[in-house]
Chimera marker file (.cmm) of the C-alpha trace (Angstrom):
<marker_set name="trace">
<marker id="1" x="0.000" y="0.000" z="0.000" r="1" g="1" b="0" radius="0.5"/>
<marker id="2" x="1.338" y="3.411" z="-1.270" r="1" g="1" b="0" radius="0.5"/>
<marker id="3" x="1.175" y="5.898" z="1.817" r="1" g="1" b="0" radius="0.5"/>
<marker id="4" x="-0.212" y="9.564" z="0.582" r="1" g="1" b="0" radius="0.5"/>
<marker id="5" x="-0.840" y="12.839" z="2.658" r="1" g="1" b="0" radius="0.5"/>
<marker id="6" x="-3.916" y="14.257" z="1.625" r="1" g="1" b="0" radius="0.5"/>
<marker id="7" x="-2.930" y="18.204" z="2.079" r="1" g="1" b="0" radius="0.5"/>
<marker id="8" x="-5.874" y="20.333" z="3.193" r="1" g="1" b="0" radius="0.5"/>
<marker id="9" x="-6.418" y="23.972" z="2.766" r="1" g="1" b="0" radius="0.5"/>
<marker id="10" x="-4.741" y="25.321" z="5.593" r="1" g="1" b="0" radius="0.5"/>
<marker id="11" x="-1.237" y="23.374" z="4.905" r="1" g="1" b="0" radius="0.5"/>
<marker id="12" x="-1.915" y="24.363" z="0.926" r="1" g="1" b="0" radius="0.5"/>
<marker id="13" x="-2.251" y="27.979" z="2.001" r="1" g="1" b="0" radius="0.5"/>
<marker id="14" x="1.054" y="27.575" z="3.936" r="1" g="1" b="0" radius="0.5"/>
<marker id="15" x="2.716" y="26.303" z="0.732" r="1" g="1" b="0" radius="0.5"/>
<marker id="16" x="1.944" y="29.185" z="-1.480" r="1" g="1" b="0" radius="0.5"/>
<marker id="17" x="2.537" y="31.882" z="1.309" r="1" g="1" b="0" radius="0.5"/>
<marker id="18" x="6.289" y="29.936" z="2.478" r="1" g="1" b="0" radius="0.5"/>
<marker id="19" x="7.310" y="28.279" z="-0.448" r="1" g="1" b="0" radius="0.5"/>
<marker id="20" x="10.690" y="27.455" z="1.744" r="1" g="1" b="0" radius="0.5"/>
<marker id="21" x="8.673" y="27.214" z="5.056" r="1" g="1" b="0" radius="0.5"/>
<marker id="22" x="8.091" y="24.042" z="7.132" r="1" g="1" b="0" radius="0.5"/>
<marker id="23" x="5.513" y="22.721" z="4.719" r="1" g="1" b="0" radius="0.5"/>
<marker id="24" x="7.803" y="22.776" z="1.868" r="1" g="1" b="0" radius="0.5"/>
<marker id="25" x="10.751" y="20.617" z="3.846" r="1" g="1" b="0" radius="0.5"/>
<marker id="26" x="8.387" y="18.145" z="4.797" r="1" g="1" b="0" radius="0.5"/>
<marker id="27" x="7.138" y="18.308" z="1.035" r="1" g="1" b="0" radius="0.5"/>
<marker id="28" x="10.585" y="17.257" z="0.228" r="1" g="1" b="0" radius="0.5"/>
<marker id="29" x="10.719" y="14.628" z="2.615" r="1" g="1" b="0" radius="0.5"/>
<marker id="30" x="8.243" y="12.585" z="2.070" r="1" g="1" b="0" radius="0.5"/>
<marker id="31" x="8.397" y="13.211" z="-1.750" r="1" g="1" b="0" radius="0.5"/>
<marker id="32" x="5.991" y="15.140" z="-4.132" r="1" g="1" b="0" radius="0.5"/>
<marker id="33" x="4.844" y="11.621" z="-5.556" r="1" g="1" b="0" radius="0.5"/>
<marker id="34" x="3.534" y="11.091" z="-1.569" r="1" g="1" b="0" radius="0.5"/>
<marker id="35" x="1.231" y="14.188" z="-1.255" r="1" g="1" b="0" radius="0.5"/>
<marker id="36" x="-2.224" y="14.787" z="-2.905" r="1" g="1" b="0" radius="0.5"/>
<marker id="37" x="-4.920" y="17.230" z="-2.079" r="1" g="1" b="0" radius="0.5"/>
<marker id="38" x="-8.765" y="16.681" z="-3.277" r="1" g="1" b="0" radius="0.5"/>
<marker id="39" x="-11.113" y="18.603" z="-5.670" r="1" g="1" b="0" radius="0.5"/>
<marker id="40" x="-13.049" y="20.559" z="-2.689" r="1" g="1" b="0" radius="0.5"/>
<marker id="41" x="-9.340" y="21.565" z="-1.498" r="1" g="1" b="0" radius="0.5"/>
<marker id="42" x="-8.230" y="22.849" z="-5.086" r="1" g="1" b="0" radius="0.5"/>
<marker id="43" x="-12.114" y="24.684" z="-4.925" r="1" g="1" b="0" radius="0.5"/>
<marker id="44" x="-11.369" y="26.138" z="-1.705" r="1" g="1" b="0" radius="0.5"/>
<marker id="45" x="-8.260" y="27.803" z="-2.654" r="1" g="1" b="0" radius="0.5"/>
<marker id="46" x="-9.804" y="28.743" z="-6.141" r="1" g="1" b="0" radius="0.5"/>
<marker id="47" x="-12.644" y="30.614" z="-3.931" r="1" g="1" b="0" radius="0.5"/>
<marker id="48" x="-9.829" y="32.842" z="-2.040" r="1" g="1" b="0" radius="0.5"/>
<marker id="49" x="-7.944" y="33.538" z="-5.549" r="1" g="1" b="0" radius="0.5"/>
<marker id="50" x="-11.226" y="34.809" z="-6.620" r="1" g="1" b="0" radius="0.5"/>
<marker id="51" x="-12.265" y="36.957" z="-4.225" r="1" g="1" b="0" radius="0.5"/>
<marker id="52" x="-8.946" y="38.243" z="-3.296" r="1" g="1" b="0" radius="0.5"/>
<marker id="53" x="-8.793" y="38.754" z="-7.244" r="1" g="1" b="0" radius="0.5"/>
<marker id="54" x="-5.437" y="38.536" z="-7.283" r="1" g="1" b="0" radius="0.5"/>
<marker id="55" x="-3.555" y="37.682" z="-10.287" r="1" g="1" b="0" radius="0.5"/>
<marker id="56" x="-0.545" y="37.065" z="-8.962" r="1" g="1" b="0" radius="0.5"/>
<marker id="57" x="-1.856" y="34.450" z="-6.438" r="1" g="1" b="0" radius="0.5"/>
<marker id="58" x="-4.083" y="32.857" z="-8.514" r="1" g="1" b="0" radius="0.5"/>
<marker id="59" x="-1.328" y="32.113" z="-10.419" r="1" g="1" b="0" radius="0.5"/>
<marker id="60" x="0.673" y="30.465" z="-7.669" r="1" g="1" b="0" radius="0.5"/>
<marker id="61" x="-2.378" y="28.445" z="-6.638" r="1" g="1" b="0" radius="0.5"/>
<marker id="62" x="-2.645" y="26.641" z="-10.274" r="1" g="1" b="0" radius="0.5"/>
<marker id="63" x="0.542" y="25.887" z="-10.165" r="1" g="1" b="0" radius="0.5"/>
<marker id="64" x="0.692" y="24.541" z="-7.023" r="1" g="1" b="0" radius="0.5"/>
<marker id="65" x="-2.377" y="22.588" z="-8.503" r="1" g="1" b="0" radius="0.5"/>
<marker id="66" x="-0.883" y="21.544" z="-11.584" r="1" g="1" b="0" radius="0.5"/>
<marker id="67" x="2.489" y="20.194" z="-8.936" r="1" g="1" b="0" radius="0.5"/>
<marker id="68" x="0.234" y="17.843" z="-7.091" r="1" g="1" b="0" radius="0.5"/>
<marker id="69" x="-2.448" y="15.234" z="-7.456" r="1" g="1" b="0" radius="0.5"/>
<marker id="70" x="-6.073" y="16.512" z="-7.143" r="1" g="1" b="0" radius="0.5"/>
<marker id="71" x="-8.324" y="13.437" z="-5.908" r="1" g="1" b="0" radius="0.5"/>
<marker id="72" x="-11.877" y="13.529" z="-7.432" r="1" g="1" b="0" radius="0.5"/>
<marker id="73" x="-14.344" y="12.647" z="-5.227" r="1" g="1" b="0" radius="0.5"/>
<marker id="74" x="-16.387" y="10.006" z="-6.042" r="1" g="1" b="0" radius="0.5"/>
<marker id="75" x="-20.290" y="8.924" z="-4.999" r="1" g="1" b="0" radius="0.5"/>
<marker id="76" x="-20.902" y="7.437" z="-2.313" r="1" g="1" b="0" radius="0.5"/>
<marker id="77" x="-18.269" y="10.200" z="-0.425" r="1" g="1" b="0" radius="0.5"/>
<marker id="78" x="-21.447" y="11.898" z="0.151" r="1" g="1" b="0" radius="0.5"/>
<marker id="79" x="-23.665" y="9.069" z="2.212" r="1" g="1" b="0" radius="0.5"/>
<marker id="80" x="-20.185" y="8.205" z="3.893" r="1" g="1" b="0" radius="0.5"/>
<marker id="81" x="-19.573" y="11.397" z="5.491" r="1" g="1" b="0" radius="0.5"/>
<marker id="82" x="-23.408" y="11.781" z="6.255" r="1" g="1" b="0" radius="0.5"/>
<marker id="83" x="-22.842" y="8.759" z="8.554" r="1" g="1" b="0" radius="0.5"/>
<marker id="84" x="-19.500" y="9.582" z="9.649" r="1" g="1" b="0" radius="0.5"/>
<marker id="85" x="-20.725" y="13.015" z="10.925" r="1" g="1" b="0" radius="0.5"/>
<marker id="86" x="-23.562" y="11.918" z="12.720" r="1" g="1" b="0" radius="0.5"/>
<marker id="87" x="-21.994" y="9.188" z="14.594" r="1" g="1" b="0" radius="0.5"/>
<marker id="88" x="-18.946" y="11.472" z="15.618" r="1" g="1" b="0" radius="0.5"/>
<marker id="89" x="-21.751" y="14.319" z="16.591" r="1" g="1" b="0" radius="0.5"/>
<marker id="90" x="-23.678" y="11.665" z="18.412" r="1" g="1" b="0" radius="0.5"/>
<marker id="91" x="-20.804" y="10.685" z="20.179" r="1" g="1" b="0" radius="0.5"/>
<marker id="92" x="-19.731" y="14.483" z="21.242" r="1" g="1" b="0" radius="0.5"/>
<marker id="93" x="-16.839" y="14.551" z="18.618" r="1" g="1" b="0" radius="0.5"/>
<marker id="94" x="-17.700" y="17.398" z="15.899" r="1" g="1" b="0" radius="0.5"/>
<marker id="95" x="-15.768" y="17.487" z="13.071" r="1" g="1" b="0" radius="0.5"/>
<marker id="96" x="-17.067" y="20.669" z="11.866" r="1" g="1" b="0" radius="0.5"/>
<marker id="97" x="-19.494" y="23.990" z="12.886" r="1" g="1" b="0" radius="0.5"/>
<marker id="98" x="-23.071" y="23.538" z="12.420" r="1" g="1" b="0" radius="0.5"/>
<marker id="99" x="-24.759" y="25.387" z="9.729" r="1" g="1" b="0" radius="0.5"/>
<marker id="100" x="-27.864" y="24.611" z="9.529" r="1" g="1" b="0" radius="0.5"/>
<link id1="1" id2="2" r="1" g="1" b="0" radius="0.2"/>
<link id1="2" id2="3" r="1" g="1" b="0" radius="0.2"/>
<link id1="3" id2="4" r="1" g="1" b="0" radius="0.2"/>
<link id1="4" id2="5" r="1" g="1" b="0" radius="0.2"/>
<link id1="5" id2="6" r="1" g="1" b="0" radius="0.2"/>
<link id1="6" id2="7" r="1" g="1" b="0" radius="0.2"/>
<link id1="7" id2="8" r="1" g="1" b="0" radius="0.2"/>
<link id1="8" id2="9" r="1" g="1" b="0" radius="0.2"/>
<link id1="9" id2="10" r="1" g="1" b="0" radius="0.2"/>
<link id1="10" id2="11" r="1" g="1" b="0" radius="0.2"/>
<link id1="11" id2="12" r="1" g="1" b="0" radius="0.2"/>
<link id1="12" id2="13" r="1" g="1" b="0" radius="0.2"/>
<link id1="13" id2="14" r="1" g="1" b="0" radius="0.2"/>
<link id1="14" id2="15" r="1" g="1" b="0" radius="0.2"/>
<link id1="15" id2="16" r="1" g="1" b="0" radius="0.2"/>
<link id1="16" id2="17" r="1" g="1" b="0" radius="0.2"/>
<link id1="17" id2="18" r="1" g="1" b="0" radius="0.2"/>
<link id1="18" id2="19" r="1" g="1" b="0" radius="0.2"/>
<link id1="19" id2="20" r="1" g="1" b="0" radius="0.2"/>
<link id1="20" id2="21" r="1" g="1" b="0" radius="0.2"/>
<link id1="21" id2="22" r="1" g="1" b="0" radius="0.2"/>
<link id1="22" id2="23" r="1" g="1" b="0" radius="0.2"/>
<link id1="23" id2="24" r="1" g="1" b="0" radius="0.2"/>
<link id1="24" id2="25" r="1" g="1" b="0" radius="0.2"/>
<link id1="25" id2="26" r="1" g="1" b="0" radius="0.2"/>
<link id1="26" id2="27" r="1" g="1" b="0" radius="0.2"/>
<link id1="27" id2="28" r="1" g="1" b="0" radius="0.2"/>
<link id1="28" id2="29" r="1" g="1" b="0" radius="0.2"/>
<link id1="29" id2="30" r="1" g="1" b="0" radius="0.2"/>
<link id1="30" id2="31" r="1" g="1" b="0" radius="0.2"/>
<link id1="31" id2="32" r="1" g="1" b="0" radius="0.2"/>
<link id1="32" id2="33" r="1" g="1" b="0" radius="0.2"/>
<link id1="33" id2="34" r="1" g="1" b="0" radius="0.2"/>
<link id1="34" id2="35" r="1" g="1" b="0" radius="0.2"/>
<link id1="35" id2="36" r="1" g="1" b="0" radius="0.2"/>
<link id1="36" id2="37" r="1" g="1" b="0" radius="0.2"/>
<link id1="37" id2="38" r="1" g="1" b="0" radius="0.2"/>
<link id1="38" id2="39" r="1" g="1" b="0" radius="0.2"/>
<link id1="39" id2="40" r="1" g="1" b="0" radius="0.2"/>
<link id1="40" id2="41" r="1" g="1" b="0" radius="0.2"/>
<link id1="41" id2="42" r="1" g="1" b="0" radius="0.2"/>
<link id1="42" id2="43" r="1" g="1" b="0" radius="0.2"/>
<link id1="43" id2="44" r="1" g="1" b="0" radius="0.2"/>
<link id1="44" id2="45" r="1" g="1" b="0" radius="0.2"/>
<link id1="45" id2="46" r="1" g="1" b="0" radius="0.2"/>
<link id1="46" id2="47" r="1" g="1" b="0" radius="0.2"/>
<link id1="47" id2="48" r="1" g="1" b="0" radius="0.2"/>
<link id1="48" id2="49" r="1" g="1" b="0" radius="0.2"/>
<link id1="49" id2="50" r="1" g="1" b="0" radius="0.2"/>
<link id1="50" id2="51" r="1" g="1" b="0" radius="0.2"/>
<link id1="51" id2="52" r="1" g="1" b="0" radius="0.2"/>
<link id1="52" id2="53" r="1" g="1" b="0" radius="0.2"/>
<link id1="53" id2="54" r="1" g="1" b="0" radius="0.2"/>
<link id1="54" id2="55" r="1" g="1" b="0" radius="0.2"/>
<link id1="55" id2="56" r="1" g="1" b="0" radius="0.2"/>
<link id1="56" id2="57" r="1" g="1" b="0" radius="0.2"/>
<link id1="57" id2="58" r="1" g="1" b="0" radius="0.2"/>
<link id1="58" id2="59" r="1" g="1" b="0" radius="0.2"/>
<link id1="59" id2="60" r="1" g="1" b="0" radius="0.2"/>
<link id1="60" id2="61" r="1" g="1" b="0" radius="0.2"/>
<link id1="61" id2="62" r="1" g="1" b="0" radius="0.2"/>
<link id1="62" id2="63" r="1" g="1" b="0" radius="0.2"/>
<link id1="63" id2="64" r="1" g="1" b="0" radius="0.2"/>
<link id1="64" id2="65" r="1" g="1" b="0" radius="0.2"/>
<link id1="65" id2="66" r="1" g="1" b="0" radius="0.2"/>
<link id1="66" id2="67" r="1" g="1" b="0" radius="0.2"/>
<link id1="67" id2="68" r="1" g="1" b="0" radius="0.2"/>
<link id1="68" id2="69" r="1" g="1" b="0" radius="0.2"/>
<link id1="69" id2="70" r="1" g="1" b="0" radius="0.2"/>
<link id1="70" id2="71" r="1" g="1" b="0" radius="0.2"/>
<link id1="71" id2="72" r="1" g="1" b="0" radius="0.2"/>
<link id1="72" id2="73" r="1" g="1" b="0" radius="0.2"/>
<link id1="73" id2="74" r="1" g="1" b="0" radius="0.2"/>
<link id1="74" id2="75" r="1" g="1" b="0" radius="0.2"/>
<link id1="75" id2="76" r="1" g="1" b="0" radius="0.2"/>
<link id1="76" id2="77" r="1" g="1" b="0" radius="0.2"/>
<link id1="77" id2="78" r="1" g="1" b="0" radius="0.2"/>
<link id1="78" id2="79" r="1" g="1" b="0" radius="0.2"/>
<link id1="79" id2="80" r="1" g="1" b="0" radius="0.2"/>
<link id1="80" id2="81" r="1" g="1" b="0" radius="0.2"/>
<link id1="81" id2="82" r="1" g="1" b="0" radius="0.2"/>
<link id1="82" id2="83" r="1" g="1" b="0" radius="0.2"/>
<link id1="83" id2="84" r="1" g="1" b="0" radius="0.2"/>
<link id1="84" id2="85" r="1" g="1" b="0" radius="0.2"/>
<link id1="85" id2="86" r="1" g="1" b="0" radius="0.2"/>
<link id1="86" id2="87" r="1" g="1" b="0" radius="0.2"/>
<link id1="87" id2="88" r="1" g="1" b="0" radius="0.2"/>
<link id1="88" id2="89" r="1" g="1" b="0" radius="0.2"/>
<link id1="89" id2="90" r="1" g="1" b="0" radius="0.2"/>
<link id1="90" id2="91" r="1" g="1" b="0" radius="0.2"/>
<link id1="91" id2="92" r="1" g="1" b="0" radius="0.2"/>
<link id1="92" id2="93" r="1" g="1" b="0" radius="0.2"/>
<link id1="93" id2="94" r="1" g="1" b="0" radius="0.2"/>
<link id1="94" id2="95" r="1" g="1" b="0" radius="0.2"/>
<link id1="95" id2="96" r="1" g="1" b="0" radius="0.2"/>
<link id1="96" id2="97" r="1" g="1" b="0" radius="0.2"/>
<link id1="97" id2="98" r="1" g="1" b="0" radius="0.2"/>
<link id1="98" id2="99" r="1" g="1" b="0" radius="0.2"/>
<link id1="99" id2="100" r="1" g="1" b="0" radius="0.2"/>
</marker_set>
């Protein structure tokens, strides 16, 4: 089995704003073949290009994007983290705020 980091939007953020920080080393480390990021990620920082509308960062983002593997995500991912939630709010563990 392959191990991969799945990087989320916070550690992505920290990549394009250090690109020699801590993020980047460990980067190196493990190997860009070892860390992927998902489609909601790569929509997330998409969002902040465009409503900082910066050029310039936009520009870093994509190719950030284009550097590392964007996972699709794939039915059921929808019904699995429906269930997942619940049982982690049911059991006083909240993996994210409320909204509705």
């Amino acid at each position: 089995m392959t191990l991969l980091y799945l990087l989320d939007t916070n550690i992505l953020s920290d990549l394009v704003k250090n690109p020699a920080g801590l993020v980047a080393n460990r980067v190196r480390v493990v190997g860009e073949a070892a860390v992927c990021t998902s489609i909601i990620v790569a929509a997330e920082l998409r969002y902040g290009c465009a409503r900082k509308g910066s050029t310039a960062l936009a520009n870093k983002v994509e190719d950030l994007l284009r550097a590392i593997r964007v996972l699709p995500m794939d039915l059921p991912v929808d019904q699995e983290y429906g269930r997942i939630r619940a049982e982690l709010e049911t059991a006083g563990r909240s993996i994210a705020p409320t909204i509705f």
